[in-house]
C-alpha positions as CSV (number, residue, x, y, z in Angstrom):
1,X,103.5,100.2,122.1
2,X,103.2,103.7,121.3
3,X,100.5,104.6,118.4
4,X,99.5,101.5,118.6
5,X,96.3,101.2,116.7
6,X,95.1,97.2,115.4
7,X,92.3,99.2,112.8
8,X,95.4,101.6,111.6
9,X,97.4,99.0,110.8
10,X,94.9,96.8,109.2
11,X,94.4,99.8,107.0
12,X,97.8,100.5,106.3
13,X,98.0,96.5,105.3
14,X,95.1,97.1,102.8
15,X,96.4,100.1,101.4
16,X,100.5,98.2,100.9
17,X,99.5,96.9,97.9
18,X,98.9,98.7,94.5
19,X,96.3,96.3,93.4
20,X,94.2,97.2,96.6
21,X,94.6,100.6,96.1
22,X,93.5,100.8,92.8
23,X,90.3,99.5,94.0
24,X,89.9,101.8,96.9
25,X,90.1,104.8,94.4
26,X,87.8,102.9,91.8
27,X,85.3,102.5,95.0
28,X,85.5,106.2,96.0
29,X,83.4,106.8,93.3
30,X,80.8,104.6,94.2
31,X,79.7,100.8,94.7
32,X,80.7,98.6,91.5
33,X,80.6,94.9,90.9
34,X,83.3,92.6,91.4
35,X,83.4,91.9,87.8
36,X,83.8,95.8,87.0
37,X,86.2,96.1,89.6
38,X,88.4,93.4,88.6
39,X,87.5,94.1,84.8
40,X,90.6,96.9,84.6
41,X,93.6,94.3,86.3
42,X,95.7,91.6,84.3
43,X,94.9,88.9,87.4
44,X,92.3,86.0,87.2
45,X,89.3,86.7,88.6
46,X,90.2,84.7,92.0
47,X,93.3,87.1,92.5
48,X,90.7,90.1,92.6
49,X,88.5,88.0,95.3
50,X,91.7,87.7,97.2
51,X,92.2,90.9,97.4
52,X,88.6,92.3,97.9
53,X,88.9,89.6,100.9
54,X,92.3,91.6,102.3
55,X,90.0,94.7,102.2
56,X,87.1,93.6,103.5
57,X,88.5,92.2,106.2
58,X,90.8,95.1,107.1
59,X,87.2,97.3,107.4
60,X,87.6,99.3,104.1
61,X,85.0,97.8,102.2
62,X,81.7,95.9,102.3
63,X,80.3,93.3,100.2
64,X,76.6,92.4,99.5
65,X,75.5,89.7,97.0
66,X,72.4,89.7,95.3
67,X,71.5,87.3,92.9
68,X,74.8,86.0,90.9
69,X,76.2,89.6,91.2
70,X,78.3,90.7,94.6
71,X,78.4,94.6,95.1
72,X,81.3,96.4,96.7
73,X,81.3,99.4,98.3
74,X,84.0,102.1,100.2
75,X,83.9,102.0,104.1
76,X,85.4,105.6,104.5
77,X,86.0,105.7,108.3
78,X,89.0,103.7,108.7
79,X,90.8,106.2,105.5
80,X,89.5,109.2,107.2
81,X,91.3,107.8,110.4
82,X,94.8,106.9,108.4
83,X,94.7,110.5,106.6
84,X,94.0,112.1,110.6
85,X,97.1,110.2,111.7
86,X,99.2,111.0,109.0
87,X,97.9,114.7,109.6
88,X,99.2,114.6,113.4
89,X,102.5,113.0,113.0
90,X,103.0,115.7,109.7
91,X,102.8,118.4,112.6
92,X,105.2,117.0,115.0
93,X,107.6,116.2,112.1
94,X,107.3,119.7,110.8
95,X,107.7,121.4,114.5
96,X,110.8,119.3,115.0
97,X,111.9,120.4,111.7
98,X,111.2,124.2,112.1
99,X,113.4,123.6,115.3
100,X,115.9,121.9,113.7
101,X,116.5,124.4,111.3
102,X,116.7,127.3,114.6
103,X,119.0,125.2,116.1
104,X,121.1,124.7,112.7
105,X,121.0,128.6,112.0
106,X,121.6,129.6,115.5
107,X,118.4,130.8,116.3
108,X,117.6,128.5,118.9
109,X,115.4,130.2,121.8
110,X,116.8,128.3,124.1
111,X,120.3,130.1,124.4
């Protein structure tokens, strides 16, 4: 399958919902607990878990506990690797645009 990538997708996955996301931006600032993190949200304290498990296991964050208290904190890779994709395929799309609008305007090198 062309642009097939298992990691990509997983982050992709992790990144759907709005609930993750909010907690990938909260963890770009640094590590928190999963009390602060799920502190902001109108979900039980399970629903958060859920969702730290979603991005945990999709590689965009780690866990450690210590104690009672479980620290998470951003894995950065596998966002550096969507924003490279979505920096490629914004090329093509714009050079097949750019042609487009030759072709549309009559400007098309190829006559």
């Amino acid at each position: 399958m062309l642009n097939y990538s298992p990691s990509l997708d997983a982050t992709f996955h992790c990144l759907s919902d709005p609930t993750r996301r909010a907690i990938v931006e909260r963890l770009a600032m640094g590590s928190a607990s999963v009390k602060t993190l799920a502190a902001p949200f109108p979900i039980s304290l399970p629903a958060v878990m859920l969702h730290l498990q979603v991005l945990e296991a999709g590689g965009l964050i780690t866990s450690k506990k210590e104690g009672r208290v479980r620290t998470c904190e951003l894995n950065r890779e596998p966002i550096l690797q969507a924003e490279e994709w979505m920096r490629n395929r914004k090329a093509t799309w714009t050079e097949l645009f750019d042609r487009l609008e030759n072709l549309l305007d009559g400007d098309d090198e190829r006559q």
